[in-house]
C-alpha positions in Angstrom: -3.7 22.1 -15.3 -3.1 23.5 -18.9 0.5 25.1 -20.1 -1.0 28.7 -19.6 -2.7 27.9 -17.1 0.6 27.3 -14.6 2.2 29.9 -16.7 -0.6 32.2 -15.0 0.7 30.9 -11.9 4.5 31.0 -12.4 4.0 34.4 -13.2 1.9 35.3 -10.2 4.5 33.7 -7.6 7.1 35.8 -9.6 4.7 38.5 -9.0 4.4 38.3 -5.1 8.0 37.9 -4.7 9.4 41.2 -6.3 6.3 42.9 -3.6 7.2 41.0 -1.2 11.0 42.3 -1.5 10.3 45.9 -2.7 7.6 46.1 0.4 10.2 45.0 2.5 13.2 46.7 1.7 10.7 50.1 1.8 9.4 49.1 5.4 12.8 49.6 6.7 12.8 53.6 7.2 9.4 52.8 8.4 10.3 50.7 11.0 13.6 52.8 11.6 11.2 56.2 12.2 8.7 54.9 14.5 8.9 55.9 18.0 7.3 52.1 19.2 10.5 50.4 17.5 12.9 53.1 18.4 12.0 52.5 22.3 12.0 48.3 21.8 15.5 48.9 20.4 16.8 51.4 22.7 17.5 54.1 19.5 16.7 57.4 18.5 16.0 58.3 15.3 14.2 61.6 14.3 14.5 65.1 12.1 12.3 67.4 10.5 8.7 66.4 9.0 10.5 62.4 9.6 6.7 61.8 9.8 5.9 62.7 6.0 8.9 60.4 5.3 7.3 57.4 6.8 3.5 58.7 5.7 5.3 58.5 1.7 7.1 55.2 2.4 4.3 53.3 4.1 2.0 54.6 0.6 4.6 53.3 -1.8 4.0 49.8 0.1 0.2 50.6 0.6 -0.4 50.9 -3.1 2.6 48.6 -4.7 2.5 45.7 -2.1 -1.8 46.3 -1.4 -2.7 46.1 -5.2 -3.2 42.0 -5.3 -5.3 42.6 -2.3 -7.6 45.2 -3.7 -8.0 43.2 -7.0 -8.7 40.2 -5.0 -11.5 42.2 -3.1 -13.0 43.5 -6.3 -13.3 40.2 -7.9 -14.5 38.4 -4.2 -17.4 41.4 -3.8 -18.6 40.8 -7.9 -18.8 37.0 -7.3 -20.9 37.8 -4.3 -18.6 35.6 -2.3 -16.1 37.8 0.5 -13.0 35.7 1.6 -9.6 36.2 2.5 -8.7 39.3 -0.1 -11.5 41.4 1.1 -9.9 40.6 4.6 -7.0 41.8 3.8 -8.0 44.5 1.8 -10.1 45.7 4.4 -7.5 45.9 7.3 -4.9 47.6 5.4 -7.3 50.3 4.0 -8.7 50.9 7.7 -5.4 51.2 8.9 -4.0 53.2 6.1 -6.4 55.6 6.1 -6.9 56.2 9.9 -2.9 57.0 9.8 -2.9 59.3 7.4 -6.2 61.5 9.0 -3.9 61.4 12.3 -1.4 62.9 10.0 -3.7 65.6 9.1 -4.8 66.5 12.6 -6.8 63.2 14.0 -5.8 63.1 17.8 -3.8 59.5 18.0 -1.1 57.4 16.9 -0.7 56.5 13.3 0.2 52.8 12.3 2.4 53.3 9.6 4.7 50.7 10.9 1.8 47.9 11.5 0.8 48.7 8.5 3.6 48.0 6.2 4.6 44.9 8.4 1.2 43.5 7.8 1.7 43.5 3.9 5.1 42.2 4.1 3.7 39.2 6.1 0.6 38.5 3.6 2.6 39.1 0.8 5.4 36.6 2.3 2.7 34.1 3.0 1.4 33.9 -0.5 4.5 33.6 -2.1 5.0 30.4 0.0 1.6 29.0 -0.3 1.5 29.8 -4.0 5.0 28.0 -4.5 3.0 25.0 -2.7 -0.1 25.0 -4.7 2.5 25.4 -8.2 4.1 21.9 -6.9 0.6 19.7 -6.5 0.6 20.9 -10.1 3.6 20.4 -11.6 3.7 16.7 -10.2 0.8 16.6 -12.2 3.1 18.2 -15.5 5.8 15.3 -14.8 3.7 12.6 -16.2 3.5 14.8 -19.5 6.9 15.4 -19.4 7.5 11.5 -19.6 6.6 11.4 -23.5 9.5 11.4 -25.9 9.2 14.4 -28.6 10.8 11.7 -31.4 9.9 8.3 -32.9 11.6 5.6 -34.9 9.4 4.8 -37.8 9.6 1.9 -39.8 9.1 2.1 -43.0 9.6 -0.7 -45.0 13.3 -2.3 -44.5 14.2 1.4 -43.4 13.8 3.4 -40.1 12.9 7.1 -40.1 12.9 9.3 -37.1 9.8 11.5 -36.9 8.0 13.8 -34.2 5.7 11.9 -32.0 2.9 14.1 -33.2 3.0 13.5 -36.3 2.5 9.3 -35.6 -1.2 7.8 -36.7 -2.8 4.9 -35.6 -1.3 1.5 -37.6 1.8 3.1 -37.8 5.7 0.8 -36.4 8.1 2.1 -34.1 11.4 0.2 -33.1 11.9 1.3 -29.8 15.7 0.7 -29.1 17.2 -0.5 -25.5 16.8 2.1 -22.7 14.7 4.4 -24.7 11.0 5.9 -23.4 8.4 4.0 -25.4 6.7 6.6 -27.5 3.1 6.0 -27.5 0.5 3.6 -26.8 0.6 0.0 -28.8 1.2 -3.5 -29.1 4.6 -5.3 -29.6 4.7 -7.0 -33.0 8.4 -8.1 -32.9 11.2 -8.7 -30.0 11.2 -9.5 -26.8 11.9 -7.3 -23.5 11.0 -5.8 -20.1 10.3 -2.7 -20.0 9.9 -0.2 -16.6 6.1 1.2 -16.4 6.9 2.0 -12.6 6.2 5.5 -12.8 2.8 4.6 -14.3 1.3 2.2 -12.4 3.4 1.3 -9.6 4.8 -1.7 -10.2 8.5 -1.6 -9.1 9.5 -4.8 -11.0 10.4 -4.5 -14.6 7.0 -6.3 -17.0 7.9 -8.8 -19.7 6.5 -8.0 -22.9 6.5 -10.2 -25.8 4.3 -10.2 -29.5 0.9 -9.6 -29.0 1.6 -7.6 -25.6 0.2 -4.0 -24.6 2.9 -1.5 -23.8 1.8 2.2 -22.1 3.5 5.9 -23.7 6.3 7.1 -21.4 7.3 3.6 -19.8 11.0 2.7 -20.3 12.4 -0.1 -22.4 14.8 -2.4 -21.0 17.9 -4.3 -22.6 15.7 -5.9 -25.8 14.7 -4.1 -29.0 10.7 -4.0 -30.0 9.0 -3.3 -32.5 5.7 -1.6 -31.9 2.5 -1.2 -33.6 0.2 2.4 -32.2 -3.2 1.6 -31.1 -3.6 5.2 -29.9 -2.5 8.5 -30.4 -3.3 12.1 -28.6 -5.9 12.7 -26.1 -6.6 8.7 -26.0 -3.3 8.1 -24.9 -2.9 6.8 -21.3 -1.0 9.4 -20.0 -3.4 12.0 -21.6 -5.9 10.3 -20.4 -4.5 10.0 -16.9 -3.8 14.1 -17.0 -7.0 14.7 -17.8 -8.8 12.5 -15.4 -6.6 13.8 -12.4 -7.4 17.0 -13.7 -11.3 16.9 -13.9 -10.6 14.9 -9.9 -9.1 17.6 -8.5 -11.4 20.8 -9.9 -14.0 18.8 -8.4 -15.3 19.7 -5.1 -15.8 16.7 -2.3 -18.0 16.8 0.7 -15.1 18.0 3.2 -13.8 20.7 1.1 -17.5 22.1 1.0 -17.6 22.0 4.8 -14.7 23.6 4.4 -15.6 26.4 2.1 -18.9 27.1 4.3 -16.6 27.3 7.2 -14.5 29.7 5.4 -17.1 31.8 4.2 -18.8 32.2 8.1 -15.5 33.0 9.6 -15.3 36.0 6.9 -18.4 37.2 8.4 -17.4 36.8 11.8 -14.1 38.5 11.3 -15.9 41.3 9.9 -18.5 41.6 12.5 -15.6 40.5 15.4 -13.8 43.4 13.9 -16.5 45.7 14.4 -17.7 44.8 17.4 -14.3 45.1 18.6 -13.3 48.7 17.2 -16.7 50.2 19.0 -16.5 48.5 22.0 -13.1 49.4 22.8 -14.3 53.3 22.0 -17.4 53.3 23.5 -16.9 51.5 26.9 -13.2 51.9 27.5 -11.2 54.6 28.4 -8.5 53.7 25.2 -7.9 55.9 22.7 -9.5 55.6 18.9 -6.5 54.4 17.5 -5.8 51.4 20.3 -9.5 50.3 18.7 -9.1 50.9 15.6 -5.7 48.4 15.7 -7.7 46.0 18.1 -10.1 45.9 15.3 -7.5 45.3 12.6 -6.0 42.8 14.4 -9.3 40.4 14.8 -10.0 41.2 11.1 -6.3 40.3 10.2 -6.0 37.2 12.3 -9.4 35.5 11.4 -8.5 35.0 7.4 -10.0 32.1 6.6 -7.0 31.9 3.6 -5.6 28.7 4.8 -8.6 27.3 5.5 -9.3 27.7 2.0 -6.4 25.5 1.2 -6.6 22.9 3.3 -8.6 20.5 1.5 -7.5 21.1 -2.0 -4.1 21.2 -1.6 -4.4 17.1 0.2 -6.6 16.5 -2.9 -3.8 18.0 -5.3 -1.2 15.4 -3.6 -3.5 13.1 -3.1 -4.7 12.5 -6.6 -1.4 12.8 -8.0 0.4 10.1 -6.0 -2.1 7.4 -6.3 -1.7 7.8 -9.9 1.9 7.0 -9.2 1.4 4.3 -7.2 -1.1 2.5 -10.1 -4.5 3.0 -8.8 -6.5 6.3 -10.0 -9.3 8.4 -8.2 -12.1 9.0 -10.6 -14.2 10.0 -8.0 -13.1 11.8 -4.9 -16.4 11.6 -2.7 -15.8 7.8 -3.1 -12.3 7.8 -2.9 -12.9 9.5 0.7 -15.6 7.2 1.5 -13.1 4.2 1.4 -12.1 4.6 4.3 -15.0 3.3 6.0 -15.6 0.5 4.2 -17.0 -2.5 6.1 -17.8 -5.1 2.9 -16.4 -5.3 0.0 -17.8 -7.7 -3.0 -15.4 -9.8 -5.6 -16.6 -10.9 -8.8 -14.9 -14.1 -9.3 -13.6 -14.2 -12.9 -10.5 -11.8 -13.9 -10.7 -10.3 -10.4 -10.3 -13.4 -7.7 -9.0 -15.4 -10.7 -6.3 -14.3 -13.4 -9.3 -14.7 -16.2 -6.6 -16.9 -18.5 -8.5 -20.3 -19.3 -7.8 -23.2 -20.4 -9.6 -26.8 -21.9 -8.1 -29.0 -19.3 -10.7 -32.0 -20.1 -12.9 -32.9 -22.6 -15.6 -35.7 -22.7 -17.6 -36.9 -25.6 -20.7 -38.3 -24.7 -21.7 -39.8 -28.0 -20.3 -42.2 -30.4 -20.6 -40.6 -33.6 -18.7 -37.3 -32.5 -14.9 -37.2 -31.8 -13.1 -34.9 -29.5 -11.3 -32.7 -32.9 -15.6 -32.9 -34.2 -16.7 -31.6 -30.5 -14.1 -28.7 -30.5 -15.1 -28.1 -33.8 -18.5 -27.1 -33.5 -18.1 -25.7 -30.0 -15.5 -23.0 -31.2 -17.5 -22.2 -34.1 -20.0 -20.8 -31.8 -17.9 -19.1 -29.5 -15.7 -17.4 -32.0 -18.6 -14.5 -31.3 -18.6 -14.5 -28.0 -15.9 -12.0 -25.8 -16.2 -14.2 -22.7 -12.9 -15.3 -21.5 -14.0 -18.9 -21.7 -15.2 -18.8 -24.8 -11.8 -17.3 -26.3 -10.0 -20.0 -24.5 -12.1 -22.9 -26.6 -11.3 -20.9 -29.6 -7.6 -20.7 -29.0 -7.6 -24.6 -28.7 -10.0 -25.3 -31.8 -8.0 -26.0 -35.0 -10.9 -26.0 -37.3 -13.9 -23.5 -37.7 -16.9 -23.8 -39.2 -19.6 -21.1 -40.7 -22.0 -20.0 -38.2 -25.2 -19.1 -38.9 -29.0 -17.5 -36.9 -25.7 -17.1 -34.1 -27.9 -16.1 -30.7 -26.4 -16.0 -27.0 -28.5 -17.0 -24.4 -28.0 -14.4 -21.5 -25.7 -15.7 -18.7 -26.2 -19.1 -20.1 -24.5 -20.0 -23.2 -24.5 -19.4 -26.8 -26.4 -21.3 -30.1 -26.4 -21.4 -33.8 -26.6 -23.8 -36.9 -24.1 -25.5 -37.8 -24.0 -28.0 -40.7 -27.9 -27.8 -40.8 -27.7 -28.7 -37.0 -29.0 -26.2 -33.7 -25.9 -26.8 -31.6 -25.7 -25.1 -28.4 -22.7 -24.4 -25.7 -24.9 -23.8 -22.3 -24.1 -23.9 -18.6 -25.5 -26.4 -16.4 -28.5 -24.1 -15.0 -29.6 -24.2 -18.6 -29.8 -27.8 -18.8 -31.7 -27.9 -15.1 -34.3 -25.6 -16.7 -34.8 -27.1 -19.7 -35.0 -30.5 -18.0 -32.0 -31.9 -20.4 -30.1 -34.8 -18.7 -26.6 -36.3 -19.2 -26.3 -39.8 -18.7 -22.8 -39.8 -18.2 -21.6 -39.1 -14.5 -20.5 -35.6 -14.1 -17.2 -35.0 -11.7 -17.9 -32.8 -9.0 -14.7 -30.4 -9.2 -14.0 -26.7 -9.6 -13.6 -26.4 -12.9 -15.7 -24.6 -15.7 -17.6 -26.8 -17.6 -19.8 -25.9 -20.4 -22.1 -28.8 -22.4 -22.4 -29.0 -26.0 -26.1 -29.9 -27.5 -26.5 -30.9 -30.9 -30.4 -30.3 -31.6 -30.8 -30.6 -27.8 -29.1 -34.4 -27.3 -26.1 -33.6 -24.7 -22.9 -34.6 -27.1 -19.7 -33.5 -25.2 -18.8 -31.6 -21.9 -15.2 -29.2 -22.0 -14.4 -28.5 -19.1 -11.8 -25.5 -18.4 -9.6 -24.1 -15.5 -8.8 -20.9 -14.5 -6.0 -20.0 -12.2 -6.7 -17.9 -8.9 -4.0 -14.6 -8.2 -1.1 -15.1 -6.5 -1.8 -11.9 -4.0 -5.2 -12.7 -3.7 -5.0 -14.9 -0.3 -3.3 -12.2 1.2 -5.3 -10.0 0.6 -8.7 -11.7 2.0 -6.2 -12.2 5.6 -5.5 -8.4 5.4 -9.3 -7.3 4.8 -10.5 -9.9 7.4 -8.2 -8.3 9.7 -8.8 -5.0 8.8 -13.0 -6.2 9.9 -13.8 -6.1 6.5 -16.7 -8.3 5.3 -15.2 -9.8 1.9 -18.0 -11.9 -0.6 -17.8 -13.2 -3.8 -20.0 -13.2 -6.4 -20.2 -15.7 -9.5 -22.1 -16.9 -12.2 -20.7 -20.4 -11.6 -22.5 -23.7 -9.6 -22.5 -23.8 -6.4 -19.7 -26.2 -6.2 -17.4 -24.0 -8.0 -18.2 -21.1 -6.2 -18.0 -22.9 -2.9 -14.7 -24.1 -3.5 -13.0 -21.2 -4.4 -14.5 -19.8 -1.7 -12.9 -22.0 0.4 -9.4 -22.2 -1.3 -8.9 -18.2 -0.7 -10.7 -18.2 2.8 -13.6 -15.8 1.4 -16.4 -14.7 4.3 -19.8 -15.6 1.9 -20.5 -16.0 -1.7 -23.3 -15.9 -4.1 -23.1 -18.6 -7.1 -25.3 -18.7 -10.4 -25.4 -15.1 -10.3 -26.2 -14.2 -14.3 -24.3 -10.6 -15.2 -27.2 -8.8 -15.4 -28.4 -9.8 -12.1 -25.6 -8.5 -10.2 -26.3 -5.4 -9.7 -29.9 -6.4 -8.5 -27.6 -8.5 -5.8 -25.6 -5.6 -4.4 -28.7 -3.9 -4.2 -29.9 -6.5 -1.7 -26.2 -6.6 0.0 -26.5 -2.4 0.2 -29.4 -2.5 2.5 -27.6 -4.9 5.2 -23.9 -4.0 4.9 -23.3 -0.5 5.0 -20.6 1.2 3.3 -20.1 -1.5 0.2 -17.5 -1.6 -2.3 -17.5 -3.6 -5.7 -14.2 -4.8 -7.1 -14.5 -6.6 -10.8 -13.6 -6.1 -14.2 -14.6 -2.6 -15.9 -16.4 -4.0 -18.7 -18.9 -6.9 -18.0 -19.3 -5.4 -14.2 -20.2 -2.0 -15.0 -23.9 -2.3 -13.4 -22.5 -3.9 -10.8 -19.9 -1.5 -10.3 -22.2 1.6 -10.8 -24.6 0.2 -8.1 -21.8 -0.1 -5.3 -20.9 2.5 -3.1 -17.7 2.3 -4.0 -16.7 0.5 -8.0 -13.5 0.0 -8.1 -11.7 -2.0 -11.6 -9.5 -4.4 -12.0 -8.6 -6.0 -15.1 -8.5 -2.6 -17.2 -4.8 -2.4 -18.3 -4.5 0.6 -20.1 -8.1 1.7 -20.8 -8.6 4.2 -18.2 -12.0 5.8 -19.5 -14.6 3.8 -17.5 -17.4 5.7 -17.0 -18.7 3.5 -14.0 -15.4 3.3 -11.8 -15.1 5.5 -9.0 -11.7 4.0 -8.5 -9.4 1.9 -11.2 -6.5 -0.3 -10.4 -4.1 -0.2 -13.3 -1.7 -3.3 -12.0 -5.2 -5.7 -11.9 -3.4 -6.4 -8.6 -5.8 -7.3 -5.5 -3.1 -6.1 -2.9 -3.9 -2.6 -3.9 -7.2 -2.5 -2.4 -5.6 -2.3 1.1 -3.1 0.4 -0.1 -6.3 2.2 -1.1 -8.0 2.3 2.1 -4.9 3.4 4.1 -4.0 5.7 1.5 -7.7 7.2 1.6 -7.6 7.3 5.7 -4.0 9.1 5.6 -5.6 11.9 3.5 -8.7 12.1 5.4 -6.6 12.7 8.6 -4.2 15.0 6.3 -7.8 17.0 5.4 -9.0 17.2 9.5 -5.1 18.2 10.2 -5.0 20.7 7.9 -8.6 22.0 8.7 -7.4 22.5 12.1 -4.5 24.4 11.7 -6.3 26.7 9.5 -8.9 27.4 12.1 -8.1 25.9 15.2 -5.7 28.6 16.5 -8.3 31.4 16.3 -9.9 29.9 19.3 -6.6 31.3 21.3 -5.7 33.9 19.0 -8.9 35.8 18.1 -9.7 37.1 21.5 -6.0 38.0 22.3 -6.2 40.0 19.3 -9.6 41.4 20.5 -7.8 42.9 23.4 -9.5 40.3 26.6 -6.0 39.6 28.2 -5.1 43.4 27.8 -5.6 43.7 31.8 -2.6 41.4 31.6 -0.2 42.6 29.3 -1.2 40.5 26.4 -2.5 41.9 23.3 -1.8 40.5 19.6 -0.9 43.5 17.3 -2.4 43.4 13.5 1.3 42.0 12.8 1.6 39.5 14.8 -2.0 38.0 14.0 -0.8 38.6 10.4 1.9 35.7 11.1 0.0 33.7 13.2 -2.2 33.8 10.0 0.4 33.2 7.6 2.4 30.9 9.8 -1.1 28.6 9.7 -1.1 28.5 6.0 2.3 27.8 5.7 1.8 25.0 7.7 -1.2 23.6 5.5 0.9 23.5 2.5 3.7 21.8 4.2 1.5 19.5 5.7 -0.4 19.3 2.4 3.6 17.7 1.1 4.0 15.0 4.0 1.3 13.1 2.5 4.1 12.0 -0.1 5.9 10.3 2.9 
């Protein structure tokens, strides 16, 4: 939501509020002068023409407190699409009118004093519900609000302090103890922890040292840091954040269009109740014209479908907002709703099950003529071009490179070039099975990452590399399992590897030697057996993957937030928050069916008291009292709508 935008809104609260008061304050001599309240309260008020009094009083409120009813009407009948406003609009004119031609001479009783009641009510229930709505938003607002307006610019040996806007991309900021960190960047002198709870969730302060990512609008802790910007303006985090919640929540899911359908029928039976109601009463009854013409105001009143209307944007409004501050973020509601019923859900191994850091924990030359510094040598050559976390782990522990040339990767299986006038090659073990390439040398049959170095196709070396599994991520599994949630996991490793990991974090079923681009072609297969199937991995190399799920949801993304094939991200690349994201999406599902049933579910009762069945009883609603059992129901939406934060 835009700075005008709740402006608009702040203004329009304001708005209802001065009506609401000036409508009520006039409905007092209105109430004072009619004979029903005079006999309920046991007083007697009357003197000359007393009836014009009340017949100019109740137009004030007509026309002051009716007006955002008749607008709404007018733009509800040009969008072809009649809700609560024409409702509204409807009753009051019916009743208005009808009073004033008893005025004139119309044998009956006028209902000045229903009428002006029934504004005051609608009036007081949009003030409150509006006041709700303005709140989802503004907890949106508060992450903006985080930002500082000034930065510490370093130039040279001095420091300057500057707007935030007027920061670019390259530029240092020295970000003192305490102090918000200004934008997004990475530390490139000092040490500290810094607070990003209000971000992503995570209660315990991060350390950050050189070379580390920190997010816009965290807080520093007791160290000074010096930070270089690696984004400015809309590609900012938070920005981005705002925007994406934004876009989540104008977005319409499959229970809010149940909703709206249900909204738009009960308009048409409240109408048609309504008239059904005013000509039955006349026709077949021995009551007068104005007992049917309140009957019928009352059923028109009292089946608004206003709250209903709210009652599954308002949860989203929360909803979307929250999760954001707990450090996971809905980029797609219909999937975010759907996780409740998730039965499997599908790990890739690498950065999700595992923390993605590795190292060379072993190396093994194979042939005399090559030493271990030689086999590093030409190894991280190669895989200097390649992004794969392995690959940047042999890098880091090479000392000396070597040009590269006719560099080609080998999908899922490795990397080659020339080197020295040589074809070396760094391949997986599936390459050296299909190419029929043996290794003399006995290989040890362990968990560890091992990829074999061939020097114009002669096996010279093996590295071999570890990679440490999350802490959380055992946890997790035991949760999921008892939850009776499938859980498999899917790797582009042997089947050794993949079975002992497997094993180590109690996983139900995995897939090994699964290339990247043949993931997707896997859930596919798991789709068809599973049912509702969710796909947690990293955003980048899983995108197909991800997109093919039911449900992608990314780990591993820090602060890029724009993946296009994520229905869900986790910004802590924390496992655990998979659970919190099922509960969290059943808990607003049951805050949706709640709220859906106290904006309809009382007209089953209410509807044909107001339509006058139990009047052989006693019982009847009037048009006021349906008014707040209509207002009372949204009220209650929008409150209920706020518990979600508990």
């Amino acid at each position: 939501m835009d700075h005008n935008h709740t402006n608009n809104h702040t203004s329009m609260i304001s708005d209802f509020k001065k009506r609401f008061w000036v409508s009520l304050v006039l409905s007092v001599p209105v109430l004072l002068l009619s004979p029903l309240v005079q006999n309920l309260f046991n007083i007697k008020i009357s003197f000359t023409n007393d009836i014009f009094v009340i017949f100019v009083f109740s137009s004030i409120i007509f026309f002051y407190g009716g007006k955002p009813f008749f607008d709404g009407i007018k733009r509800e009948l040009k969008a072809k699409n009649p809700g609560m406003m024409t409702l509204v609009a409807v009753a009051i004119t019916v009743a208005y009118f009808y009073s004033g031609s008893v005025i004139l001479g119309l044998k009956g009783e006028h209902l000045f004093w229903e009428l002006s009641t029934l504004i005051d009510v609608m009036l007081l229930g949009h003030w409150i519900e509006m006041k709700s709505v303005l709140g989802a938003s503004k907890t949106l607002e508060k992450l903006l609000k985080l930002m500082p307006k000034i930065a510490h610019k370093v130039e040279g040996s001095s420091v300057k302090d500057i707007p935030v806007e007027n920061l670019v991309v390259g530029d240092r900021v020295l970000i003192k103890p305490g102090e918000k960190i200004p934008v997004d960047g990475i530390v490139v002198d000092g040490f500290s922890t810094i607070n990003e709870s209000m971000l992503t969730g995570e209660i315990k302060p991060v350390e950050k040292n050189i070379h580390d990512e920190v997010i816009g609008g965290s807080i520093n802790g007791d160290g000074s840091i010096t930070v270089e910007i690696s984004k400015v303006g809309k590609n900012t985090y938070l920005s981005q954040i705002f925007e994406l919640i934004k876009s989540v929540q104008e977005n319409k899911s499959k229970t809010q269009n149940i909703a709206d359908k249900s909204a738009k029928w009960l308009t048409i039976i409240a109408l048609s109740g309504g008239t059904i109601t005013l000509f039955s009463w006349f026709l077949f009854s021995s009551q007068t014209f104005s007992f049917a013409i309140e009957r019928a105001i009352a059923v028109i009143v009292i089946a608004c479908p206003h709250a209903l209307g709210l009652a599954i944007p308002l949860v989203v409004a929360f909803s979307t907002s929250i999760s954001a501050s707990k450090g996971f973020l809905i980029r797609n509601r219909t999937a975010f709703e759907n996780a409740r019923n998730i039965k499997t859900i599908i790990f890739d191994k690498t950065g999700t099950l595992t923390l993605g850091n590795f190292y060379v924990s072993d190396i093994s030359v194979l042939v005399d003529y090559i030493n271990e510094e030689e086999l590093l040598s030409l190894t991280g050559s190669l895989e200097l071009y390649s992004q794969h976390p392995i690959a940047q782990a042999i890098v880091k522990k090479t000392k000396k490179l070597k040009k590269v040339y006719n560099f080609k990767s080998i999908t899922g299986k490795g990397v080659e070039g020339n080197i020295d006038g040589k074809k070396v090659k760094a391949v997986s073990f599936s390459y050296l099975l299909e190419n029929n390439i043996e290794i003399k040398s006995k290989i040890e049959e362990n968990d560890k990452t091992k990829v074999f170095v061939l020097v114009d196709n002669v096996p010279v070396g093996i590295i071999s590399l570890d990679d440490e599994i999350r802490s959380e991520v055992k946890d997790t599994i035991v949760k999921l399992k008892e939850m009776k949630i499938r859980t498999i996991m899917i790797t582009g490793d042997n089947e050794e590897t993949a079975k002992r990991i497997a094993n180590k974090i109690g996983i139900d079923e995995y897939f090994a030697k699964v290339l990247p681009d043949k993931k997707a072609e896997k859930i596919k297969q798991i789709l068809s057996t599973e049912g509702m199937v969710a796909m947690v991995g990293d955003g980048v190399n899983d995108a197909p993957a991800l997109a093919q799920a039911d449900i992608g949801i990314a780990i591993g993304s820090g602060t890029d937030i724009a993946l296009e094939t994520a229905d869900i991200i986790l910004v802590r690349n924390d496992t655990s928050d998979i659970i919190k994201i099922i509960s969290f999406a059943q808990k607003t599902y049951n805050k949706m069916l709640q709220n859906i049933f106290w904006a309809s579910g009382y007209n089953i009762v209410a509807l044909p008291l107001a339509g006058g069945v139990a009047y052989g009883f006693g019982i009847v609603l009037s048009p006021t009292i349906g008014a707040v059992f209509m207002s009372l129901s949204t009220i209650i939406v929008a409150i209920n709508a706020r518990l979600l934060k508990f």
